[in-house]
N, C-alpha and C positions, 0 to 999 in steps of 0.2 A: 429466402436466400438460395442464391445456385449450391451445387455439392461445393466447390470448393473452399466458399465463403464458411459454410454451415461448418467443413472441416476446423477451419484456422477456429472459428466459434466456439466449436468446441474441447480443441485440445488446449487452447488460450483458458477456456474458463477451469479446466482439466490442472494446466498449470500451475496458472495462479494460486488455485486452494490446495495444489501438493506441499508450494512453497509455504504457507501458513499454515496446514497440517501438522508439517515436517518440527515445525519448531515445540509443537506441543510436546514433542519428545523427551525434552531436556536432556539433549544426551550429553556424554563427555566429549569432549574435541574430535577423537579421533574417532570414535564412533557416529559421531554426525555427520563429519565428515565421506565416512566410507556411506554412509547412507543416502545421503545427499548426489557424493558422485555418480549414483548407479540410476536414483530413481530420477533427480532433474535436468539431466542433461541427455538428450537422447529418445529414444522409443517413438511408434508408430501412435500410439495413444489409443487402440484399435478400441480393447473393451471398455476404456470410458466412452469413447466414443458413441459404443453402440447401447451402454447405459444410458447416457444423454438423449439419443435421438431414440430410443423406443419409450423414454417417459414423455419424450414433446407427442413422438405415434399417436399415443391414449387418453391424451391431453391432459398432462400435468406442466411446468415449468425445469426446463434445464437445470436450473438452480435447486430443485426440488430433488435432483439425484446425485447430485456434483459432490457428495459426501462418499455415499456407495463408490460413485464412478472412482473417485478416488483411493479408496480401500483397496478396489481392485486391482490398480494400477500399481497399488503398495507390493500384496499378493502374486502380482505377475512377474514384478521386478523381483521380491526377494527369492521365487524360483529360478530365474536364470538366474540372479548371484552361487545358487547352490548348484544350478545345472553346471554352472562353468570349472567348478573344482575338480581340480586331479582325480577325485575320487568318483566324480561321475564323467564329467566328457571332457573334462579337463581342454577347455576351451581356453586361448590366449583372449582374444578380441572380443568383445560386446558391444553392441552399438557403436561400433567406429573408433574403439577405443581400448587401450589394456582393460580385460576382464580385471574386475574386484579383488579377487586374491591375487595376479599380478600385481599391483597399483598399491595391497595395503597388506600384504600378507596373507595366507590361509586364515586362521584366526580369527583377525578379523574382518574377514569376507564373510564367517559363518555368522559373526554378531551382528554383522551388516545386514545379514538374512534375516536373522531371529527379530532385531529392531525391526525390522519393516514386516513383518506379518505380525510382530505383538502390537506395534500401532494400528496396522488395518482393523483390526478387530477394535481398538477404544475408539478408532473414527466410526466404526459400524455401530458403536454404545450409543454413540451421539444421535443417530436416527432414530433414537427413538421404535425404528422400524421392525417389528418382530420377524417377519416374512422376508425381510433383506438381508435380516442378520441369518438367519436359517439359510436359504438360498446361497449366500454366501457361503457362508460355513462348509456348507454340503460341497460344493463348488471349489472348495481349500483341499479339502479331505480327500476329492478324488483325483484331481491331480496331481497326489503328492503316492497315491495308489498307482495311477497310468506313471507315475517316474519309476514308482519299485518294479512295474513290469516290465520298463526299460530296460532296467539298468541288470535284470536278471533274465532276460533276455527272453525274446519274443520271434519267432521263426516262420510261422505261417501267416496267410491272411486272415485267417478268421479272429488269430491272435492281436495281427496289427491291429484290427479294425477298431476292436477292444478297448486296447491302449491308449490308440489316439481320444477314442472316446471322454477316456479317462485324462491324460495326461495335456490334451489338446483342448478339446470343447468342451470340459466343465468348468472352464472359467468361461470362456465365452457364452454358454448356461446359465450361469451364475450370473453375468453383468445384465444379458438380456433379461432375466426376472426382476433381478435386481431393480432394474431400469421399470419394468413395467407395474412392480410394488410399489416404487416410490413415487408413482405417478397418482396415486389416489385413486383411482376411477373405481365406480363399482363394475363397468365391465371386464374389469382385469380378468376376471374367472374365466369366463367363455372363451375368453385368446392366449392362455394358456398352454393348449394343446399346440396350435399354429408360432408360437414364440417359441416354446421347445424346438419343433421341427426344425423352423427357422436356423436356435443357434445350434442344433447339432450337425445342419448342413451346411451351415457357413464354419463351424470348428471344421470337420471335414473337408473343406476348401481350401481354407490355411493351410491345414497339416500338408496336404497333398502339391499346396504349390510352393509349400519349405520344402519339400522333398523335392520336385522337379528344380527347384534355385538351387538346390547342394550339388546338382551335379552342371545347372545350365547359368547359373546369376554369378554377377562380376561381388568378388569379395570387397571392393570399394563401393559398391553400389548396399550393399548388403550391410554392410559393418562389422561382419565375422569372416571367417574361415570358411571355405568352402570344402565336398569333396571329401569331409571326416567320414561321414557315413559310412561310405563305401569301406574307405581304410579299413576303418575299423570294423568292416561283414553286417555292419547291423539290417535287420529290416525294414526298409522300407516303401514305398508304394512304388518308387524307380525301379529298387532293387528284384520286389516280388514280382511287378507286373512291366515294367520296361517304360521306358519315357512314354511314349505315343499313347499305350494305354492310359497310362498315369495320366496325362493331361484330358482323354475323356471321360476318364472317372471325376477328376476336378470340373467339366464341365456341367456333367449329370449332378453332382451336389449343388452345385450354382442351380440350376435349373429347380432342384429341388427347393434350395431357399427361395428361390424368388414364388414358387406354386404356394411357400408357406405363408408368407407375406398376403398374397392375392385373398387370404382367407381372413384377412385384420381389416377392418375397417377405418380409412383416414389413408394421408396421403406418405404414402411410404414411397415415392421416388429417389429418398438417398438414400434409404436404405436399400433398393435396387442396385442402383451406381453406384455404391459403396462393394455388394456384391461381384457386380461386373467389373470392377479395377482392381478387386482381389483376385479375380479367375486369371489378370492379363498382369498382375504387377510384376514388376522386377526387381523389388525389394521387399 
């Protein structure tokens, strides 16, 4: 399938098993409902995605990660629900839409959190998978670590670098193991090292071209706010090192995912072109 095809493939298969996940919940009404609104409508699908296409990488079957993929996606959603509260970045919009605690109250925006990362983890029970669920896990822990550095503030580059580490690329970490445990192979070991690199230089990439859209990407295009950053003095890779650089640092990580990739054996061409439309997106 070309990259575009492989996309819809995968946030379609992504979808569907959020929607029949979701319901294993048995939540109350209103609690399903705020759950529901944040995680099935909307989002890029990035780290299922690349859960998905690094278990096809190592030859396993899409279906064979689409549990994981979707934990994660649990995982990612109930952090913006908590990144958006007054008490951290106090965000109106999300995905194109009133943030979660706009839309249902504080309260429950935070239960809306708590549901969706105590399901990620009974979806992760379900794998059976010891090394997914660990991966994961690990991958929870640190970006909830890179948020406290956030939110207590970070001033230098050696400090961002850190953060983002934390707060940015250990979920995208997390999916890409995730994705390559759930693929069975016995050579999962050996690409190990090259899969890290990988998602630490595509987490890296993200971060830096969310930074370069907060001050240059259309908030319709985006589906939040733009431009808070700065407001509000925080560091970031615009701020420390100025637009121009910023976009050759995003380039040099790109470069660096794709050198990691070169070291995996099989045909990783969207995962290249998935790279290069993150270095140029404008959303």
């Amino acid at each position: 399938m070309i990259f575009d095809e492989r996309m819809v493939y995968y946030t379609a298969m992504t979808d569907s098993m959020l929607d029949v996940l979701l319901s294993q919940a048995e939540a109350p009404p209103v609690l399903y409902q705020s759950m529901a609104y944040s995680l099935l409508d909307g989002g890029k699908r990035l780290r299922p995605v690349l859960c998905l296409a690094v278990c096809e990488l190592l030859g396993g079957a899409a279906a064979d990660a689409v549990k994981a993929a979707c934990a994660m996606e649990m995982i990612h959603t109930y952090s913006l629900i908590h990144d958006d509260l007054p008490a951290m970045d106090n965000d109106d919009m999300r995905r194109g839409k009133p943030s979660s605690h706009r839309a249902f109250g504080e309260g429950n925006a935070i239960l809306a959190g708590d549901g969706l990362l105590s399901l990620a983890f009974y979806v992760l029970s379900q794998t059976g998978n010891a090394k997914v669920m660990q991966c994961v896990s690990r991958g929870a822990l640190d970006m909830v670590s890179g948020q406290s550095l956030d939110i207590n503030g970070t001033h230098d580059a050696e400090s961002l670098f850190d953060m983002h580490a934390k707060k940015t690329g250990a979920l995208f970490r997390a999916a890409v193991l995730a994705g390559a445990y759930s693929a069975g192979n016995s050579e999962t070991g050996r690409y190990l090292a090259p899969l890290t690199s990988f998602a630490e230089h595509f987490g890296l990439l993200f971060q830096i071209t969310d930074d370069i859209l907060d001050v240059t990407g259309d908030p319709a295009l985006l589906g939040k706010s733009v431009g808070k950053d700065a407001q509000a003095g925080k560091a970031t890779f615009v701020t420390l090192y100025g637009l121009e650089p910023a976009r050759e640092e995003a380039a040099i990580a790109a470069r660096s995912a794709v050198t990691a990739l070169d070291q995996i054996e099989g045909d990783h061409d969207f995962l290249k072109e998935l790279v290069g439309r993150t270095l140029t997106r404008s959303r």
